[in-house]
BANU-842767 format. One record per residue (C-alpha): x, y, z; residue number from 1; residue in one letter. Coordinates in Angstrom, 3 decimals. Example, Ala and Ser with C-alpha at 12.3 -4.5 7.8 and 13.67 -1.06 7.14 Angstrom:
<node east="12.300" north="-4.500" up="7.800" vexse="1" doba="a"/>
<node east="13.670" north="-1.060" up="7.140" vexse="2" doba="s"/>
//
This chain:
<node east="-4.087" north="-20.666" up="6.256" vexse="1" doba="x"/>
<node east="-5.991" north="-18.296" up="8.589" vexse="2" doba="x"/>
<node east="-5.020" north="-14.755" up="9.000" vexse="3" doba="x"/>
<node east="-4.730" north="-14.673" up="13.371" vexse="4" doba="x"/>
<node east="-4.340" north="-11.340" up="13.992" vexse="5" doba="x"/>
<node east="-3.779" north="-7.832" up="12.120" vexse="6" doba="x"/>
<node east="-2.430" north="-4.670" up="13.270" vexse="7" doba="x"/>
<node east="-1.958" north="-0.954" up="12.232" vexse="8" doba="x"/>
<node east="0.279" north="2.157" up="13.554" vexse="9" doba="x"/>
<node east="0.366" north="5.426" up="11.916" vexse="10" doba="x"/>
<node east="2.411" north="7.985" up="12.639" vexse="11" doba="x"/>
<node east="1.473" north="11.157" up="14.967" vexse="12" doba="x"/>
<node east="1.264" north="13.888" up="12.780" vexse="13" doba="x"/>
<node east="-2.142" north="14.204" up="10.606" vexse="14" doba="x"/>
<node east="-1.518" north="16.492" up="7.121" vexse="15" doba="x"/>
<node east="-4.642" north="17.901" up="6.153" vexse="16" doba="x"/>
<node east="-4.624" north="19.177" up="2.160" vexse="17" doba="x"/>
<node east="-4.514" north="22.309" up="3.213" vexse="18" doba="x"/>
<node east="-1.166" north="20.975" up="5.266" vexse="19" doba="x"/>
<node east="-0.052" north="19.957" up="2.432" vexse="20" doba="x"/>
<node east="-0.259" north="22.760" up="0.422" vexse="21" doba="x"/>
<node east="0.959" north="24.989" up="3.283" vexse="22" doba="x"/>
<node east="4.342" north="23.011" up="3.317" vexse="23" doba="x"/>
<node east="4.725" north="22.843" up="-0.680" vexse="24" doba="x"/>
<node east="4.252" north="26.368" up="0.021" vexse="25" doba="x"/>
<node east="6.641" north="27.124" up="2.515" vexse="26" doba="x"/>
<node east="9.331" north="25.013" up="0.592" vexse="27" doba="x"/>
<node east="9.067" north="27.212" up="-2.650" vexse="28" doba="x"/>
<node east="9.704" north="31.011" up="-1.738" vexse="29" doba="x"/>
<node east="11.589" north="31.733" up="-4.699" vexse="30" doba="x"/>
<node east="8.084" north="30.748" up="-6.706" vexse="31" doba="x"/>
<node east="6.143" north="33.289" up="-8.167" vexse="32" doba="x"/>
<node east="2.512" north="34.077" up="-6.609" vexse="33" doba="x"/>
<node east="0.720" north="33.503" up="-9.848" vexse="34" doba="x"/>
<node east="2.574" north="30.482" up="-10.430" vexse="35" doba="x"/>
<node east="1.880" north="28.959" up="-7.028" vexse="36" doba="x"/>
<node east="-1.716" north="29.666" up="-7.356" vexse="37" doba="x"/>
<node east="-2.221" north="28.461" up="-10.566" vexse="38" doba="x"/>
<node east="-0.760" north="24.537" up="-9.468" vexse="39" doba="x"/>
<node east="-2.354" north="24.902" up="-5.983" vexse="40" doba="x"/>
<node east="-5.385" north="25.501" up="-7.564" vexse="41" doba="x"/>
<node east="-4.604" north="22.122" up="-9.405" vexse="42" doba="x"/>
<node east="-3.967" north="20.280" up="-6.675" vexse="43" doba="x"/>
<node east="-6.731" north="21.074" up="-4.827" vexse="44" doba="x"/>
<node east="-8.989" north="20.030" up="-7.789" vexse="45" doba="x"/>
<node east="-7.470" north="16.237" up="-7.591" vexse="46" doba="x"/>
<node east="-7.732" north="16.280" up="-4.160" vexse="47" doba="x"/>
<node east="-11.332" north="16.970" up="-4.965" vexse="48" doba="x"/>
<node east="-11.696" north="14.496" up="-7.446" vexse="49" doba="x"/>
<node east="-9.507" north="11.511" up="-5.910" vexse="50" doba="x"/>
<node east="-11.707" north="11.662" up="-2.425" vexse="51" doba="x"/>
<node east="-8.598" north="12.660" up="-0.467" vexse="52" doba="x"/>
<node east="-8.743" north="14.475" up="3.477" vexse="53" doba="x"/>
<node east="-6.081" north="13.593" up="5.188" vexse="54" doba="x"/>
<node east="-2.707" north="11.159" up="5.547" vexse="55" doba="x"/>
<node east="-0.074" north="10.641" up="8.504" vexse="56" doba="x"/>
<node east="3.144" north="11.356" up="8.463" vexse="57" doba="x"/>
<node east="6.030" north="10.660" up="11.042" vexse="58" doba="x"/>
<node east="7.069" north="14.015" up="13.272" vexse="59" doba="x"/>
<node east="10.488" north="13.946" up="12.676" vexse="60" doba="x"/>
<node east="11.528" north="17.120" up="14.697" vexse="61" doba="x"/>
<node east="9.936" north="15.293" up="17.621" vexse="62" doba="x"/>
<node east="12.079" north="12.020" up="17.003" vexse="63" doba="x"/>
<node east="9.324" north="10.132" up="15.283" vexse="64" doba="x"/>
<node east="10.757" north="6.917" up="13.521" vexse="65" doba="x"/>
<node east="9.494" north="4.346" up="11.342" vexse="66" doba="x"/>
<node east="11.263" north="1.602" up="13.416" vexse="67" doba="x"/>
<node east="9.142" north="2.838" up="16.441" vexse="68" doba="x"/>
<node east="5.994" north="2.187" up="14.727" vexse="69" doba="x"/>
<node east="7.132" north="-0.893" up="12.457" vexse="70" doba="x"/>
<node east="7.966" north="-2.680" up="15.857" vexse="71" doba="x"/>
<node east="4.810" north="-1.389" up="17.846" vexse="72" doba="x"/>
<node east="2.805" north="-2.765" up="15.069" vexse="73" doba="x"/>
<node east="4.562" north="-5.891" up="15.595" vexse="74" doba="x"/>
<node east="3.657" north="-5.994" up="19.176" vexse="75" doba="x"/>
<node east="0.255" north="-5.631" up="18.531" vexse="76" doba="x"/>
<node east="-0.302" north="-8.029" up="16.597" vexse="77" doba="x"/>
<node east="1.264" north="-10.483" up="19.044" vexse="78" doba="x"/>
<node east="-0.635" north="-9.383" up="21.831" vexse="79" doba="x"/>
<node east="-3.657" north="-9.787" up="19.866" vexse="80" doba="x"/>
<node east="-2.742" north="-13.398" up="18.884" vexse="81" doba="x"/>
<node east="-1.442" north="-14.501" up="22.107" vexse="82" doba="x"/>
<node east="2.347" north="-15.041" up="21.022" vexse="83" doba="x"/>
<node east="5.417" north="-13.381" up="21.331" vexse="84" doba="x"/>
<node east="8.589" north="-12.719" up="19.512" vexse="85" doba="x"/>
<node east="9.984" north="-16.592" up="19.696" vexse="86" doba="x"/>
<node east="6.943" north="-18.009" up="18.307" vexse="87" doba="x"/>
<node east="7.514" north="-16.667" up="14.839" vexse="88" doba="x"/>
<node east="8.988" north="-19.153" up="12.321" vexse="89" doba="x"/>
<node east="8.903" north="-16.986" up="9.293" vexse="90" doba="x"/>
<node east="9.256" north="-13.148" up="9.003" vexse="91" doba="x"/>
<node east="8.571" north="-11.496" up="5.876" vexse="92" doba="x"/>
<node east="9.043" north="-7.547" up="5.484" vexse="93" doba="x"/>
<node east="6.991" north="-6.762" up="2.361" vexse="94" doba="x"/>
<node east="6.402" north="-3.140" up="0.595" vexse="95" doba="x"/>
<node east="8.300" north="-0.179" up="-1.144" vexse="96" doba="x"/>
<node east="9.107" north="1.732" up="2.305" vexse="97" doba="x"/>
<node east="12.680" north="0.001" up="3.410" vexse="98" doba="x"/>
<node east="15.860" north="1.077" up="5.146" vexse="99" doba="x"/>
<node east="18.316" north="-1.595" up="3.457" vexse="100" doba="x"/>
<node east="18.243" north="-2.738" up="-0.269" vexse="101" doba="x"/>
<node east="20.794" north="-5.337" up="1.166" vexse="102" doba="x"/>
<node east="20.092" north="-7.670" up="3.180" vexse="103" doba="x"/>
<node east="16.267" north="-8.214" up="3.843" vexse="104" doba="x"/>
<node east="15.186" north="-5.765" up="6.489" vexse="105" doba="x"/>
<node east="12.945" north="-8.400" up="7.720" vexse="106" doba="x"/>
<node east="16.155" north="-9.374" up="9.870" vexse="107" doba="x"/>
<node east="16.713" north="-6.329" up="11.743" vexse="108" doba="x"/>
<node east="12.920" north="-6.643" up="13.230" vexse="109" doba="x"/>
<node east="13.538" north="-9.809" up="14.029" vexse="110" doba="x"/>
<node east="16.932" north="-9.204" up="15.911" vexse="111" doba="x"/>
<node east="15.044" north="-5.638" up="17.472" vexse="112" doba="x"/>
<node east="12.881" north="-8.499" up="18.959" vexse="113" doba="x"/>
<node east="15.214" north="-11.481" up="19.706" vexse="114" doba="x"/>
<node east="13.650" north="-13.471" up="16.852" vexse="115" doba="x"/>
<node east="17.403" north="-14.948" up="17.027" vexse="116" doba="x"/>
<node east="16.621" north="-17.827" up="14.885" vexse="117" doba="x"/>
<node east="13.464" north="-16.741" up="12.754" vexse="118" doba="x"/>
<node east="13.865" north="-17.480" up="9.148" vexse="119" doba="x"/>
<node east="13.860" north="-14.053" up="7.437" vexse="120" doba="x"/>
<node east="13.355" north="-12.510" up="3.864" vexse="121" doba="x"/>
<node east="11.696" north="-9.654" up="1.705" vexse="122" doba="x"/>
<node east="8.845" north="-8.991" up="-0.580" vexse="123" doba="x"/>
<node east="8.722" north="-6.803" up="-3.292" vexse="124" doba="x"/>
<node east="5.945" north="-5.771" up="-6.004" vexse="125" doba="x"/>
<node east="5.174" north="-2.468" up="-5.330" vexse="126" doba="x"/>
<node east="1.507" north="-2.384" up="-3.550" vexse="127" doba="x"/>
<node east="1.012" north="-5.716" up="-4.220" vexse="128" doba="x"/>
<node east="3.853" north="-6.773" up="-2.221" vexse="129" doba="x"/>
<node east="1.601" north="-7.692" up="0.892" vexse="130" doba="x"/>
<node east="-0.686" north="-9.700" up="-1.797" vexse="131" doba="x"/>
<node east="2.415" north="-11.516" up="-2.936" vexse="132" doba="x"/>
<node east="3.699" north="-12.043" up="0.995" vexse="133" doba="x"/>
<node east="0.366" north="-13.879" up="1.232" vexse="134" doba="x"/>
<node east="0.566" north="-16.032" up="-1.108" vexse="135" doba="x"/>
<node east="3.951" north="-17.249" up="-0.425" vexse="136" doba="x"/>
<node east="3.202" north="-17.561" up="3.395" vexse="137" doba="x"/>
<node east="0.001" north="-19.573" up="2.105" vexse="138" doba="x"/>
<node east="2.010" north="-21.852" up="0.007" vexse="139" doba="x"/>
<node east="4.763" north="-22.476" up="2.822" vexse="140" doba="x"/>
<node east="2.633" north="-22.910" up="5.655" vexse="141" doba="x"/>
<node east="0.570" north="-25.551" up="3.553" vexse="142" doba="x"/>
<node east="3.761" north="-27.428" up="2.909" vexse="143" doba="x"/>
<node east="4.453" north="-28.073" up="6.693" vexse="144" doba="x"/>
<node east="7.892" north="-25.936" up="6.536" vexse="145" doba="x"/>
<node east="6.858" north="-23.276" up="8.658" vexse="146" doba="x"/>
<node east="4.170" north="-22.874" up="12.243" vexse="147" doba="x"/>
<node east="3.394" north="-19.565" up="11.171" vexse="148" doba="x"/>
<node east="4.449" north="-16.727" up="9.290" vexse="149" doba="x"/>
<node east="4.151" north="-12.824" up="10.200" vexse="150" doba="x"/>
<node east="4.008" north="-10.263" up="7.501" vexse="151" doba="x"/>
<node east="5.330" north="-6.630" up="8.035" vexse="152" doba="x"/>
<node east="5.839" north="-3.281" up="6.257" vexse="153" doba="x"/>
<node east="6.669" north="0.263" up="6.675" vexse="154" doba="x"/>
<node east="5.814" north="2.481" up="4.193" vexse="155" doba="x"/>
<node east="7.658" north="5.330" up="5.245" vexse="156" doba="x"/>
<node east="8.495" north="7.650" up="2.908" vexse="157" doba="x"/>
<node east="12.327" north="8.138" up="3.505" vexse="158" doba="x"/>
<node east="12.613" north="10.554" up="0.682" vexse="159" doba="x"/>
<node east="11.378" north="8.495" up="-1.795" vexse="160" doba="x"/>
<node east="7.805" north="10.408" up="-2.462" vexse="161" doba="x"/>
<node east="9.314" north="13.529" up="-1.396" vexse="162" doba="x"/>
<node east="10.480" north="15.992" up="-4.406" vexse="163" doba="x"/>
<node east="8.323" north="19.242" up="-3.721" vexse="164" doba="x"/>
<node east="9.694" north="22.033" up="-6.131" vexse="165" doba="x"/>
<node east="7.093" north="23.611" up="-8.034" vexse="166" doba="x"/>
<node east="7.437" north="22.857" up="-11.740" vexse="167" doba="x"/>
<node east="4.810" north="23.208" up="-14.478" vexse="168" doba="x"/>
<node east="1.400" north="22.193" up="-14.118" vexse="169" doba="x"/>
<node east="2.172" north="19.397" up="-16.730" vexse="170" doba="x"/>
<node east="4.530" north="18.245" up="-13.717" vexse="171" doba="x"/>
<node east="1.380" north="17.277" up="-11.786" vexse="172" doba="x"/>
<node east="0.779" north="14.338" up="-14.274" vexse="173" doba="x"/>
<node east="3.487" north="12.335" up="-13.243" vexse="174" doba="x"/>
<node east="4.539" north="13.975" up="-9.590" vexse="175" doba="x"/>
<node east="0.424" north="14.860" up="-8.172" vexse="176" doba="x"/>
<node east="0.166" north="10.889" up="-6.683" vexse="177" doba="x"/>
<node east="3.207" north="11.790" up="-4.141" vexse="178" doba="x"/>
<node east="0.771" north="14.603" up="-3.196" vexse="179" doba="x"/>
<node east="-1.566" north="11.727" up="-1.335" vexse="180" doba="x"/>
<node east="0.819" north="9.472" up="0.407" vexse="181" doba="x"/>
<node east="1.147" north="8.817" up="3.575" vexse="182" doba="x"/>
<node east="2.760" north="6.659" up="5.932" vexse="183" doba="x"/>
<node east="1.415" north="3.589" up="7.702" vexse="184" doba="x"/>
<node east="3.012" north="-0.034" up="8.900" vexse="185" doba="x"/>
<node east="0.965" north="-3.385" up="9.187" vexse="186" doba="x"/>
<node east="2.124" north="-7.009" up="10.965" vexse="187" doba="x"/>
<node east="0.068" north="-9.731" up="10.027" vexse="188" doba="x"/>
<node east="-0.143" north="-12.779" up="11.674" vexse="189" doba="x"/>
<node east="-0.834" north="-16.269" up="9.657" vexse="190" doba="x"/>
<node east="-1.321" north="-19.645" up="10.916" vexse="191" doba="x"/>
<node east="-1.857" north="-22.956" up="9.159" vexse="192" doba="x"/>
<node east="-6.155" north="-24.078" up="8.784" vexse="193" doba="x"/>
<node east="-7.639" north="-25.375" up="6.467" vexse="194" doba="x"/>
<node east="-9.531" north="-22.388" up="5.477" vexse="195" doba="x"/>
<node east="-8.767" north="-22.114" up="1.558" vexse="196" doba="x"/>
<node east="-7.152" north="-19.058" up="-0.422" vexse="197" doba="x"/>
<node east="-7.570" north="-18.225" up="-3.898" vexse="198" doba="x"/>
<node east="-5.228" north="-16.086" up="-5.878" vexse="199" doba="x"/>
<node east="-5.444" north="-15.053" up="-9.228" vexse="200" doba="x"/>
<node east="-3.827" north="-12.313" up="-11.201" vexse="201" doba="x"/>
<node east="-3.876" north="-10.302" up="-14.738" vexse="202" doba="x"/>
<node east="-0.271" north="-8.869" up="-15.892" vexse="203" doba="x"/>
<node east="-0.103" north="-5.974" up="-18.426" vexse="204" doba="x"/>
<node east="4.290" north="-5.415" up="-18.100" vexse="205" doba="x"/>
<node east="3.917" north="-3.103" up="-21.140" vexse="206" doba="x"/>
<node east="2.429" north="-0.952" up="-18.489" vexse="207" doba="x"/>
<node east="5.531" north="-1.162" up="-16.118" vexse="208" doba="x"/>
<node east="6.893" north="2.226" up="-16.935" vexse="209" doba="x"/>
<node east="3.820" north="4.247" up="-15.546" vexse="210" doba="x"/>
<node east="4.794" north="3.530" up="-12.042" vexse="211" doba="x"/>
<node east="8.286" north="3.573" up="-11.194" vexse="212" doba="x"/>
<node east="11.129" north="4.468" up="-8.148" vexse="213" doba="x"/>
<node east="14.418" north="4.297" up="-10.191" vexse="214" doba="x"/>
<node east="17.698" north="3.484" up="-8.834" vexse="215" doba="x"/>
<node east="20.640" north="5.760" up="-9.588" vexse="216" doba="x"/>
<node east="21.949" north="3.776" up="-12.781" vexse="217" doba="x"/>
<node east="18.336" north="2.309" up="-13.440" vexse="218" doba="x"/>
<node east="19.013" north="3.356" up="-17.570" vexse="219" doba="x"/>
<node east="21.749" north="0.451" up="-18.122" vexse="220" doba="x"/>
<node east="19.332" north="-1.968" up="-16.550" vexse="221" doba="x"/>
<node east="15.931" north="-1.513" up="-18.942" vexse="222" doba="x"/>
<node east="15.646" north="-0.111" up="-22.305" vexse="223" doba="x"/>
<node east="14.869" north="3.961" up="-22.576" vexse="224" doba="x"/>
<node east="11.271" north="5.296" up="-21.797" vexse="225" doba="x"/>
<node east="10.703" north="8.876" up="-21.441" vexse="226" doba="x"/>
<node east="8.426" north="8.231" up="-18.542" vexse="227" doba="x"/>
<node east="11.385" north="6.587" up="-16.390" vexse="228" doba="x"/>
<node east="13.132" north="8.975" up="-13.862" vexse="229" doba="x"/>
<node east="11.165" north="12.670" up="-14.781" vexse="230" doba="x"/>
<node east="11.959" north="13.349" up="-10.742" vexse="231" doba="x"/>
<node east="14.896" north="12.092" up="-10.643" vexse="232" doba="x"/>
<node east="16.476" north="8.722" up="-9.518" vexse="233" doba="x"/>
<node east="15.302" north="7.440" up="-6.099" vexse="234" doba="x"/>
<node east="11.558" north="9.589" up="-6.661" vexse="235" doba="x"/>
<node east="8.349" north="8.525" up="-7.366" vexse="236" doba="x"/>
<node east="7.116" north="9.233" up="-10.703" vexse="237" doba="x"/>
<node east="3.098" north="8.122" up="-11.303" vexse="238" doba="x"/>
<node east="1.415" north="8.410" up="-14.207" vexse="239" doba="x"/>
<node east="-2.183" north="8.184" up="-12.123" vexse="240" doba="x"/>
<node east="-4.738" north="9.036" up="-14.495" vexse="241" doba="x"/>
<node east="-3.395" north="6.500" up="-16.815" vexse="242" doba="x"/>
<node east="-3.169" north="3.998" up="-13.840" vexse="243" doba="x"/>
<node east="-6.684" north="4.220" up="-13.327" vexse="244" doba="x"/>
<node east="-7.959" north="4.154" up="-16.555" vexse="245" doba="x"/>
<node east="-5.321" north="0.721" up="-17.083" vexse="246" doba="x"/>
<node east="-6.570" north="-0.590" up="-14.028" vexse="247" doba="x"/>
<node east="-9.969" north="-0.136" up="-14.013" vexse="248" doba="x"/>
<node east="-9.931" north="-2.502" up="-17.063" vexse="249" doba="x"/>
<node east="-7.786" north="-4.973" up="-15.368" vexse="250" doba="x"/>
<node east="-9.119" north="-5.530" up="-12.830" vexse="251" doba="x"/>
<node east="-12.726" north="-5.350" up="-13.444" vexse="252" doba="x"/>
<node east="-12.534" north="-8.256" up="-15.965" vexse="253" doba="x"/>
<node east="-10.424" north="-9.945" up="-13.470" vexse="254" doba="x"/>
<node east="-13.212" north="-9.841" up="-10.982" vexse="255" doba="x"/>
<node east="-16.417" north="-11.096" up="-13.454" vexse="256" doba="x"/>
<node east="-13.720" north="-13.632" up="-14.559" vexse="257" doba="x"/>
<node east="-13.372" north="-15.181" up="-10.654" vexse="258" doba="x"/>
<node east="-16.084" north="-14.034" up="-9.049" vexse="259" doba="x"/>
<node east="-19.728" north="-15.746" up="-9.898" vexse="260" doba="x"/>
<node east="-21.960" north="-14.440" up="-8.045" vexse="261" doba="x"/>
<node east="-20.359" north="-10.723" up="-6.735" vexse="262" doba="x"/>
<node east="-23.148" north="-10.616" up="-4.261" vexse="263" doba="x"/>
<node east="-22.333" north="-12.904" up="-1.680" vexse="264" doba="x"/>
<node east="-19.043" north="-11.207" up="-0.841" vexse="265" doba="x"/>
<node east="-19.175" north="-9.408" up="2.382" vexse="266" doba="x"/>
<node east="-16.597" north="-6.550" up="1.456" vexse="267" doba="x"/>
<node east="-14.209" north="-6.056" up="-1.287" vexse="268" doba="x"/>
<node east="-11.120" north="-4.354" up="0.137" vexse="269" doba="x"/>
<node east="-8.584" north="-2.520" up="-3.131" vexse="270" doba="x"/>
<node east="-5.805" north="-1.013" up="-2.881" vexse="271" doba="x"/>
<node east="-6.302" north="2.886" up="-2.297" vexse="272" doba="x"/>
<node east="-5.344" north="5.301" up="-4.626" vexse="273" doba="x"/>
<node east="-8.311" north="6.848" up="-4.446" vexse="274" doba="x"/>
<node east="-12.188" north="6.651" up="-3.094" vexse="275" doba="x"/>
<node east="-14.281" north="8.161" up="-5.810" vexse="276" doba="x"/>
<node east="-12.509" north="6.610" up="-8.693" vexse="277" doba="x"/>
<node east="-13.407" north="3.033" up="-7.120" vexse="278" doba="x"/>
<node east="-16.685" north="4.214" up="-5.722" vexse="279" doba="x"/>
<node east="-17.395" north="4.925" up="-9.439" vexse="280" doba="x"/>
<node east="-15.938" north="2.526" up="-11.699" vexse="281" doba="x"/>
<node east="-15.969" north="-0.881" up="-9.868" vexse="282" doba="x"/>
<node east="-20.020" north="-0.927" up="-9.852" vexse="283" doba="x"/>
<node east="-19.583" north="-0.831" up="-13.746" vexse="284" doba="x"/>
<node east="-18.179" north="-4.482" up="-13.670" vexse="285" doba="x"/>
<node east="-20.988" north="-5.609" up="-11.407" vexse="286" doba="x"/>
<node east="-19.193" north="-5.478" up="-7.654" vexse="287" doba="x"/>
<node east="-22.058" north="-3.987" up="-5.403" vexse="288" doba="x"/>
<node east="-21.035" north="-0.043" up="-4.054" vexse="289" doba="x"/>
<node east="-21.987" north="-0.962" up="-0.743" vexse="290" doba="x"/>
<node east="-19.570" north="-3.852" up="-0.557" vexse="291" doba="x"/>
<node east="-16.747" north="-2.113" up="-1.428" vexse="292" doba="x"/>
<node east="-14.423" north="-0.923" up="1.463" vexse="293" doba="x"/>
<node east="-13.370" north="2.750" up="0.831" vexse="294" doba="x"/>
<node east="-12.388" north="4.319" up="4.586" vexse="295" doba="x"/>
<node east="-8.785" north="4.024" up="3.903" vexse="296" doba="x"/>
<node east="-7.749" north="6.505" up="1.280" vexse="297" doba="x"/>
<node east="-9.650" north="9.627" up="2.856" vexse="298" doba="x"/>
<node east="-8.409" north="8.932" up="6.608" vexse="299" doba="x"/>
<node east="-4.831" north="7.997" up="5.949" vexse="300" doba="x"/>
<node east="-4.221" north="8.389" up="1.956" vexse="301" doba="x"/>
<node east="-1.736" north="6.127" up="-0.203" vexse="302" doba="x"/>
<node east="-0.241" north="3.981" up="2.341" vexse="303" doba="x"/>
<node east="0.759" north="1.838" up="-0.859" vexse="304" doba="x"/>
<node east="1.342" north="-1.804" up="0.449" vexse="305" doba="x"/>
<node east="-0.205" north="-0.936" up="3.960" vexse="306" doba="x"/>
<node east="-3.869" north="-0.409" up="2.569" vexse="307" doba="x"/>
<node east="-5.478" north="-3.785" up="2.670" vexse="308" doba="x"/>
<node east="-4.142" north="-4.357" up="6.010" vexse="309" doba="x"/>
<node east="-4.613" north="-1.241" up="7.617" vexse="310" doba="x"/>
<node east="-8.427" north="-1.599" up="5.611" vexse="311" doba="x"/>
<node east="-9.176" north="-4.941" up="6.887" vexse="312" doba="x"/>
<node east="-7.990" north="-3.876" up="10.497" vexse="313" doba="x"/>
<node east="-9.959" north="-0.779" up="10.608" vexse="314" doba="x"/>
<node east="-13.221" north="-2.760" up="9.152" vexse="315" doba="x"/>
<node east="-12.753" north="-5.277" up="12.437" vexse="316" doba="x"/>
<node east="-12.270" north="-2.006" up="14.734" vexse="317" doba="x"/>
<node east="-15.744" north="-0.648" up="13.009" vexse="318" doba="x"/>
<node east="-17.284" north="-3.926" up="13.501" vexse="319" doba="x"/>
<node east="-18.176" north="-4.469" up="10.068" vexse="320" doba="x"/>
<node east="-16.204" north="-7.101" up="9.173" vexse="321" doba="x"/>
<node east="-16.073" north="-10.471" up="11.205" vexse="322" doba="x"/>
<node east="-14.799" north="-13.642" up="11.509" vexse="323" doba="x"/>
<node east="-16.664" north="-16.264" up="9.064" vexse="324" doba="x"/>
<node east="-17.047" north="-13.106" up="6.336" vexse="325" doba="x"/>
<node east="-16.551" north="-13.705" up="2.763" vexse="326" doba="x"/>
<node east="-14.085" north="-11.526" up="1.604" vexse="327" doba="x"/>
<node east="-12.493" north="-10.516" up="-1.684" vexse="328" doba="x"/>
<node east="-8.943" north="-8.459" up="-1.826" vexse="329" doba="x"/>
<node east="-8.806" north="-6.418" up="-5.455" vexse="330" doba="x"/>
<node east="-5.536" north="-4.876" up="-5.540" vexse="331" doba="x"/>
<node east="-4.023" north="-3.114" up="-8.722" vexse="332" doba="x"/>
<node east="-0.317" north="-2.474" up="-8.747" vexse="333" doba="x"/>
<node east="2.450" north="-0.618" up="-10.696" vexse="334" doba="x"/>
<node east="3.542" north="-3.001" up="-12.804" vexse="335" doba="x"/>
<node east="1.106" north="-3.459" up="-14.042" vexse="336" doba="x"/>
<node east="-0.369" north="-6.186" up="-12.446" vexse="337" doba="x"/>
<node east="-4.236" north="-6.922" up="-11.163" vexse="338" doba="x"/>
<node east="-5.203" north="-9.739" up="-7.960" vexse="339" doba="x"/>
<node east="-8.297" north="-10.747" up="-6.544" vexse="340" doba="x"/>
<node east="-7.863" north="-12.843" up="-3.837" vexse="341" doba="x"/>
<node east="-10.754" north="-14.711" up="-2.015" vexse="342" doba="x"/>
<node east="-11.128" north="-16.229" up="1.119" vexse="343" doba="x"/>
<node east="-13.577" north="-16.312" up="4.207" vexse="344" doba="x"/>
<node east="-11.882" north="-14.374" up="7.207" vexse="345" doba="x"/>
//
C-alpha cells in the first residue's frame, strides 16, 4: 500500500489561550473573581507546560460546518491524486468527531459526493482510529478486494469537549485536556504497491477508564469506576497527567522493541497531546529530538485522530518530509493502547 495523497482543512476561527480563557470567562459571570483567577491562573500554567498556542475552531455564527470542511478535505485530496469521487472503492470515516452513531457516517460523504456505489464503514479507537483505518485499508487492499481506499475524519467537537463551568481546581485534572482541542478533518488517499507496512501495538485495557466519552446509560454497560462520567454523559473526561506518565512507558518500550536502529528514521510523527512532554520524554528511550515531528500541537492543538495526518501533510507543505522517507507513526491512545507503525512514504 502507498499513501497517494493527504489533505487537511481547519476551520476559520484561530483561539488563542488567551481566547480561550476570554470565553471560559465570558460563560461564567455568576463566578467569583478570586475563584476565576485562581483556575485561570491554572490553566495558563498547563498551557505553559503542555507547549500549547493556538487551535481552530469552526465559526458557527458565520455558518461554519464540519460537513463543509470534511468534504473540502475530500476534494483535496482528489485533486491532489488525480481522481474523483467515482474512483473510490472503499470509504472509511475514522475518529471520535461524528454526526450519526447509526449508520456509518462514511455514507453520507459518499452520497454528498455521488460515491453511489462506494463500499462504506466506520472506525473507531479513539486517536488511534486513523492508525486502525490504516491497517485495515492495508490488509484489504493487499487482498485484491478493493482499488483503493480513502480515509476521512472530522473531529469536530459537537459538544462533546465542550462543558465550560468553572468547578474546583481539582476539576482541571480530569476536564484541563478539553482546554487544548481543536478541530481539524483529514482524507487520505491509499492505493495498492508493494511498499510494505508494519504495525505493531502494546495494550494496557486496565487503563481504559482514564480516557473516556460516555454514552447516556454507559453504567449498565461496564462495571463502576469513579473516573467514568465526572462531566457528565456525552463529555470528555481525561485524566492527562496520568496519560502521559502511562504512555510514555508504553510506548517508549514499544519503540526500542521495533525499532533497531532509531537513527535512520527520517521523522517520527505521535499523536499530539502535547509538544514539550514528547520533546522531553521520547529522547529518554533513544528516538533522536530532532526526528521527532512536533508542529502540530502548538499550531492547531488536540485534533485527536486528525494529528498524524494533518502532521504528515504539513511536514510535505514544509518540505521536510518526502517521498522515499523512512517514517515511523508513534501514536498513544485512550484505551490504553500504544502503535508504531513503519513504512517508507
Amino acid at each position: 500500500m502507498k499513501i497517494s495523497a493527504i489533505s487537511y482543512h481547519v476551520p476559520s476561527r484561530v483561539m488563542t489561550n488567551g481566547d480561550m480563557i476570554e470565553m471560559v470567562d465570558r460563560l461564567n459571570p455568576h463566578v467569583s473573581r478570586m475563584r476565576k483567577a485562581a483556575f485561570f491562573r491554572a490553566v495558563d500554567s498547563l498551557y505553559g507546560r503542555l507547549g500549547a498556542r493556538t487551535r481552530h475552531i469552526r465559526d458557527v455564527a458565520h455558518g461554519e460546518k464540519a460537513s463543509d470542511i470534511i468534504l473540502g478535505a475530500m476534494d483535496d485530496a482528489l485533486d491532489r491524486a488525480g481522481m474523483v469521487p467515482t474512483d473510490i472503492d472503499l470509504l472509511i470515516y475514522c475518529g471520535v468527531g461524528r454526526g450519526f452513531l447509526e449508520p456509518a457516517n462514511a455514507y453520507f460523504y459518499a452520497h454528498a459526493r455521488g460515491m453511489r456505489t462506494t463500499n462504506c464503514f466506520d472506525v473507531t479507537d479513539a486517536c488511534m482510529s486513523w492508525v486502525r483505518a490504516l491497517q485495515i485499508a492495508d490488509l484489504m487492499l493487499r487482498s485484491g478486494a478493493f482499488r483503493n481506499a480513502m480515509i476521512i475524519n472530522g473531529e469536530f467537537h459537537l459538544g462533546l469537549h465542550d462543558k465550560w463551568e468553572i468547578e474546583t481546581l481539582d476539576s482541571l485534572t480530569y476536564s484541563f485536556p478539553m482546554f487544548t482541542i481543536g478541530e481539524a478533518s483529514t482524507a487520505t488517499i491509499l492505493l495498492p504497491n508493494d511498499q510494505e507496512w508494519r504495525f505493531d501495538y502494546s495494550a494496557r485495557t486496565d487503563f481504559a477508564d482514564l480516557c473516556t466519552i460516555p454514552l447516556p446509560g454507559y453504567a449498565e454497560f461496564v462495571a463502576p469506576s469513579n473516573r467514568l462520567g465526572l462531566n457528565g454523559p456525552n463529555k470528555f473526561v481525561s485524566f492527562g497527567r496520568e496519560l502521559f506518565n502511562v504512555g510514555e512507558k508504553m510506548i517508549g518500550k514499544l519503540i526500542q522493541q521495533t525499532i533497531p536502529d532509531m537513527a535512520l528514521k527520517r521523522w517520527y510523527f505521535p499523536h499530539a497531546p502535547s509538544r514539550t512532554h514528547y520533546e522531553m520524554l521520547l529522547p529518554k528511550y533513544g528516538v533522536p529530538r530532532e526526528r521527532l515531528y512536533l508542529d502540530v500541537f502548538p499550531r492547531f492543538g488536540n485534533v485527536v485522530s486528525a494529528s498524524i495526518p494533518l502532521g504528515m501533510r504539513l511536514a510535505e507543505e514544509q518540505h521536510v518530509l518526502d517521498r522515499g522517507d523512512d517514517i515511523a507513526l508513534v501514536p498513544v491512545s485512550a484505551g490504553m493502547v500504544a502503535s508504531v507503525v513503519q513504512t517508507v512514504f
